[in-house]
C-alpha positions as CSV (number, residue, x, y, z in Angstrom):
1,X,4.9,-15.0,12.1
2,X,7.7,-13.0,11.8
3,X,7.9,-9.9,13.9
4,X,9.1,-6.5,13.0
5,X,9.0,-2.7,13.3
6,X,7.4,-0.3,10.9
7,X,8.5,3.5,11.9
8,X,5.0,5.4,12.3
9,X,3.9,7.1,8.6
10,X,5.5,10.5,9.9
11,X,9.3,8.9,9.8
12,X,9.8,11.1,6.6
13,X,9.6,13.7,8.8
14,X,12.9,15.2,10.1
15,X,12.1,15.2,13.4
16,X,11.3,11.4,13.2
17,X,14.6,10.5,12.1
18,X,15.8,8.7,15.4
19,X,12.9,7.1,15.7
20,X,13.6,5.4,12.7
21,X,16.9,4.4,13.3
22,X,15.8,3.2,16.7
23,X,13.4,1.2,14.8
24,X,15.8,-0.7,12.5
25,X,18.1,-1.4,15.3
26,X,15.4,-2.8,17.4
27,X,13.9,-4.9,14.9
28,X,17.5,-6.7,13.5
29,X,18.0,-7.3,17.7
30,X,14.4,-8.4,18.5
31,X,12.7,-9.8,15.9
32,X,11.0,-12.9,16.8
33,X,9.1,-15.6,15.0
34,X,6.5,-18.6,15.1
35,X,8.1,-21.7,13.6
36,X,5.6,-23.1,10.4
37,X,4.2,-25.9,13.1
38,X,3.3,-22.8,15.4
39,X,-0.5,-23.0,16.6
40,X,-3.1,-20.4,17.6
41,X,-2.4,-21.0,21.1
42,X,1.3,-19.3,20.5
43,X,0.2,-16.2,19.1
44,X,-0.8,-14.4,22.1
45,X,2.0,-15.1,24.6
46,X,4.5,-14.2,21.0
47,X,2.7,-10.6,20.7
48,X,3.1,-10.5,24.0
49,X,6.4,-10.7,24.5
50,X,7.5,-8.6,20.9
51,X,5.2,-5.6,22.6
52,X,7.2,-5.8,26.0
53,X,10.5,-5.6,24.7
54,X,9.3,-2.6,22.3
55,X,8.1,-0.6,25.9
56,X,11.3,-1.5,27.1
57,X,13.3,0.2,24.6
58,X,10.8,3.2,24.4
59,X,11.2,3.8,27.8
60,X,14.6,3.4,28.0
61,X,15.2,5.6,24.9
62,X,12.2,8.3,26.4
63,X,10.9,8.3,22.7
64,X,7.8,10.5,22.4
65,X,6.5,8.4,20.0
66,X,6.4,4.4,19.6
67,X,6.9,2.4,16.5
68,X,4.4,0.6,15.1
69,X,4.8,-3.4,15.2
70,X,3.9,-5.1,11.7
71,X,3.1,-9.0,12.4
72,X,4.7,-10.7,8.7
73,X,2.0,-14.0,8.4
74,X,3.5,-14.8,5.3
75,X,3.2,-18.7,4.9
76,X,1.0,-18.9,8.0
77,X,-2.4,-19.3,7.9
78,X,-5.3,-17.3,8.3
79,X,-6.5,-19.4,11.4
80,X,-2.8,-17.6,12.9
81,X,-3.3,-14.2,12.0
82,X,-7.3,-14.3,13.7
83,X,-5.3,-15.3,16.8
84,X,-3.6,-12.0,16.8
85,X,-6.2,-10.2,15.6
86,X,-8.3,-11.4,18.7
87,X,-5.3,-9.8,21.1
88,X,-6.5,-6.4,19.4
89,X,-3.5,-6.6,16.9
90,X,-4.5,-4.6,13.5
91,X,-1.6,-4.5,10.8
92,X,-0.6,-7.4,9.1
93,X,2.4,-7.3,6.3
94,X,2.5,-9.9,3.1
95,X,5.5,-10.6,0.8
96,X,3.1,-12.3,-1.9
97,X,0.2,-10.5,-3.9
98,X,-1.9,-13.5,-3.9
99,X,-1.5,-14.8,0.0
100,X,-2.3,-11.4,0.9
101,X,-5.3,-10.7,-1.7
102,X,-6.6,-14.4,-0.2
103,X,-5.9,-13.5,3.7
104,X,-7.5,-10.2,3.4
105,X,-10.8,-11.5,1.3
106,X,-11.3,-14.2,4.3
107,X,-10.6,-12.0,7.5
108,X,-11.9,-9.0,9.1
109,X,-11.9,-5.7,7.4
110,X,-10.5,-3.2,9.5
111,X,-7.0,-5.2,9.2
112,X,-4.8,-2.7,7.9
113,X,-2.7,-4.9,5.7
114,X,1.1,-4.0,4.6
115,X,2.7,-5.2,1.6
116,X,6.1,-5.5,2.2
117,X,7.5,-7.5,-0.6
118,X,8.8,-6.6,-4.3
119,X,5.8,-5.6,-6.1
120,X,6.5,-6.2,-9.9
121,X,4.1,-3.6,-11.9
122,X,1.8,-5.6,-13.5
123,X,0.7,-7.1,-10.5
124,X,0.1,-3.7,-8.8
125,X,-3.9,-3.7,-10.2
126,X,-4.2,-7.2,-8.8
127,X,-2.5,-6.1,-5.3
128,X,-5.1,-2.7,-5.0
129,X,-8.1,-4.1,-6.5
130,X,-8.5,-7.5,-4.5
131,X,-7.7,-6.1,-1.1
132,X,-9.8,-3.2,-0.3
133,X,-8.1,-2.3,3.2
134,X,-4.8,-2.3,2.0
135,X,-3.4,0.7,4.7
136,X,0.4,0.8,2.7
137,X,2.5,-0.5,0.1
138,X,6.5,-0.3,1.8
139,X,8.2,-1.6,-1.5
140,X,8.0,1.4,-4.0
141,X,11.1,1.5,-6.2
142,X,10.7,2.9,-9.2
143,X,8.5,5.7,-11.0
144,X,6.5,2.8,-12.9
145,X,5.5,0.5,-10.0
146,X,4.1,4.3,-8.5
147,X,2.4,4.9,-12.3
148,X,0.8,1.8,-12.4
149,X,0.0,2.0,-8.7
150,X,-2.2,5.1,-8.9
151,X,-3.7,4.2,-11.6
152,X,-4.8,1.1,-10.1
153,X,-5.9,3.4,-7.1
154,X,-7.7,5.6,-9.0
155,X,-10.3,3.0,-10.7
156,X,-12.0,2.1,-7.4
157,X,-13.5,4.1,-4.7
158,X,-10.8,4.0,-1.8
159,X,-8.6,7.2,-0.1
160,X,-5.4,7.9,-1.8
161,X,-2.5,4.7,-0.9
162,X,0.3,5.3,1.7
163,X,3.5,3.9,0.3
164,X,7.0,3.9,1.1
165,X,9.7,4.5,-1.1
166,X,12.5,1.5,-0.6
167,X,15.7,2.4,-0.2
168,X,18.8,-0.1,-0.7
169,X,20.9,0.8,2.0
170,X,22.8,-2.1,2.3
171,X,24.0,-2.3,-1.2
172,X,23.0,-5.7,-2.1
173,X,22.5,-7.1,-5.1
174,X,19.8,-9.8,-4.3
175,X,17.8,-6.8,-2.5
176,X,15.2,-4.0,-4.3
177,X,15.2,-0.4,-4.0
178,X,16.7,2.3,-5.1
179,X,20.1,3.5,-5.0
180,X,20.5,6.0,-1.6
181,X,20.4,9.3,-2.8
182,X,17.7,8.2,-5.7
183,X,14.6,8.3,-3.1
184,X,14.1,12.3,-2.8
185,X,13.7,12.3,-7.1
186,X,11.1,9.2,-6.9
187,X,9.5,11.1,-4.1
188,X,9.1,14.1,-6.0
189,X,7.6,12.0,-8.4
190,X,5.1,10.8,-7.2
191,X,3.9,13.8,-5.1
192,X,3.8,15.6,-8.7
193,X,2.1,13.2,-10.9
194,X,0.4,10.3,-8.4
195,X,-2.6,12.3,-6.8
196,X,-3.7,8.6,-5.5
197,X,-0.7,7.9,-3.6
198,X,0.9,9.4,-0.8
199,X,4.6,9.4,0.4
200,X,4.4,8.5,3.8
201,X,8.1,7.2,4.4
202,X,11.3,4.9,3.4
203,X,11.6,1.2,4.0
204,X,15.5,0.5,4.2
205,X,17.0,-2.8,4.0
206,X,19.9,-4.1,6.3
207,X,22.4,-6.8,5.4
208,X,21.5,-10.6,6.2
């Protein structure tokens, strides 16, 4: 696993704005992860220790509100992610459409799962049809992954999709989203012509 902070929904909120950059800071300093030979056995004491140092810095920063910790299993198995899941851990994120359509068709369904990887467009029907508690898609950078998106929400019968529009901050090349200053046009939209989806916040990318 790889371990790392999601701001809560509400970051687009202007009030939530230091929370956010708490956020980011915190999870370039503290992220943690389970090596690929890691077994169940690790999971626990590995939550454990994430969890503690996120109190630490919400106490220490007197934040009102605590980030939300997003446990990455991508390229771990499912047998890894039930280990967290039995410490009463809930969201999951996946880089790949088809690990995460697998993982979430074998485990329990009250996961909320994250995608947190590029999405190319013609895999967005694959992504929302196959895994019916997908809680957010982080990776929205452009107005045609968003068309394709709700469309792909609105054939089934599920609530409208969080996503988060990506932002790259960092100015890298090798890295999605769109250009700073793009996100408030994307935003707009969606919110006027994607009635399944919902804006719920940015995902911004450092350097590394």
């Amino acid at each position: 696993f790889f371990f790392g902070l999601s701001p809560p929904f509400c970051i687009h909120r202007r009030p939530m704005w230091g929370l956010g950059r708490m956020a980011n800071t915190f999870a370039k300093r503290q992220v943690r992860h389970l090596s690929a030979t890691a077994t169940p056995q690790c999971v626990p004491q590995a939550l454990a220790s994430v969890n503690a140092r996120i109190d630490a810095q919400v106490s220490q920063a007197r934040l009102v509100q605590r980030p939300r910790l997003v446990a990455v299993s991508k390229f771990h198995s499912a047998e890894l992610v039930k280990a967290a899941y039995a410490t009463g851990h809930r969201h999951f994120g996946e880089n790949y459409v088809q690990e995460l359509v697998e993982k979430s068709q074998a485990l329990d369904s009250d996961i909320h799962w994250h995608f947190i990887g590029h999405l190319q467009s013609n895999k967005a029907k694959t992504l929302v049809q196959g895994c019916k508690n997908l809680a957010v898609v982080e990776s929205v950078d452009s107005a045609k992954l968003a068309n394709k998106l709700n469309t792909a929400v609105a054939s089934v019968d599920r609530p409208p999709l969080a996503v988060f529009i990506q932002v790259n901050t960092s100015g890298e090349a090798s890295k999605s989203g769109v250009e700073p200053g793009e996100e408030v046009a994307l935003a707009q939209h969606i919110e006027g012509n994607c009635k399944a989806l919902k804006v719920k916040g940015l995902m911004t990318t450092g350097r590394g």
